[in-house]
N, C-alpha and C positions, 0 to 999 in steps of 0.2 A: 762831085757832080755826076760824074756814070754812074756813080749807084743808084743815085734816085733817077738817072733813066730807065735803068734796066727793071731796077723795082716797078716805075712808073707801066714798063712794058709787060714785065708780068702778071700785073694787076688786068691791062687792058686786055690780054687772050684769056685771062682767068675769067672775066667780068664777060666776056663773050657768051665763053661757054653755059653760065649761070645763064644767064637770059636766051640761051638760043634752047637750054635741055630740056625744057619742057616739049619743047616741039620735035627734037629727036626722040624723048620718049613715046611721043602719040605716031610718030615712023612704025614704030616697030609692032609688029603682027598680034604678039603677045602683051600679057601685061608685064613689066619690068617697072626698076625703078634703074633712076640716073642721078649719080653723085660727080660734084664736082669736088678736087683736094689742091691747097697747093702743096707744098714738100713735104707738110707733119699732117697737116687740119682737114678734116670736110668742111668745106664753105659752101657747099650748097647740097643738095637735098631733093628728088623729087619722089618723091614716095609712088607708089602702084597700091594697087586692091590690097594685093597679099603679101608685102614687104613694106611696112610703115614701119622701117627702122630708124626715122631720128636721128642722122649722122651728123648735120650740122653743129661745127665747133667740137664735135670728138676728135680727138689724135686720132691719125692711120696707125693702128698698130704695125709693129714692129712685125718681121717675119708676116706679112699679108702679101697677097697677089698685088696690091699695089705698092707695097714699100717694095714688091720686086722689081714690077713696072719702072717705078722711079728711078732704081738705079740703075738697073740691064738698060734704060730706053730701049725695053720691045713689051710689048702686048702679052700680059699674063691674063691665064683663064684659072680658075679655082672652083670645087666645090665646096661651101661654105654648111658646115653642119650646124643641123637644127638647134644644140647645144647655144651654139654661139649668140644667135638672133633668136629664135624661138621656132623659126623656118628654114628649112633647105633650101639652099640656092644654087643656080652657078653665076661665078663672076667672072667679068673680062674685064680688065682694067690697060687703059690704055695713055702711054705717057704724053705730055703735052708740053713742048717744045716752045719759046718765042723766036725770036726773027736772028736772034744771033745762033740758035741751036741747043740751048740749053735750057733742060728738061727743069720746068718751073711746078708741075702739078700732073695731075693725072683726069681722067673721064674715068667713070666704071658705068657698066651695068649690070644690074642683077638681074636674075630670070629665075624664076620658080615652080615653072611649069616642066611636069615629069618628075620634080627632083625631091615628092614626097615620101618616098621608100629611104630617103634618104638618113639617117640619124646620128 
């Protein structure tokens, strides 16, 4: 029976975030994109102008700013080479905690701006 609370709860701050990112992404000054992950998957997706990377239902790779996120629970920043997506980015990914403290998923953003010298 706890585990389908706890499941139950992490679904609920996951299912938050999806539905609230569109609108932290129009926050912000620039254009970005906003992903939501829970421990392995992106499950959500908001794409920007210049970062229509597709994330939803890819695995977080392994060794990323957010499989760091997830374990350290703290706030990792990365820059992500054109190689990998087709664009330079920087990422922030930031872990996402439920009500008992444990780290169920992650937020990111990307941002693309300045970070065309990049390769």
């Amino acid at each position: 029976m706890k585990s389908e609370t706890v499941l139950q709860e992490r679904a609920e701050i996951l299912e938050m975030l999806i539905h609230t990112a569109p609108i932290f992404q129009k926050l912000f000054p620039l254009d970005c994109t906003i992903a939501v992950t829970d421990k392995e998957y992106f499950i959500a997706d908001c794409p920007s102008k210049e970062l229509q990377l597709n994330l939803k239902g890819k695995r977080a790779p392994d060794g990323t700013g957010i499989m760091k996120s997830i374990k350290s629970v703290k706030i990792s920043t990365a820059i992500i080479h054109a190689e990998v997506h087709g664009v330079p980015f920087k990422s922030v990914a930031f872990p996402i905690k439920n009500e008992n403290g444990e780290v169920v998923g992650s937020c990111i953003s990307g941002n693309s701006h300045g970070y065309s010298g990049i390769r």
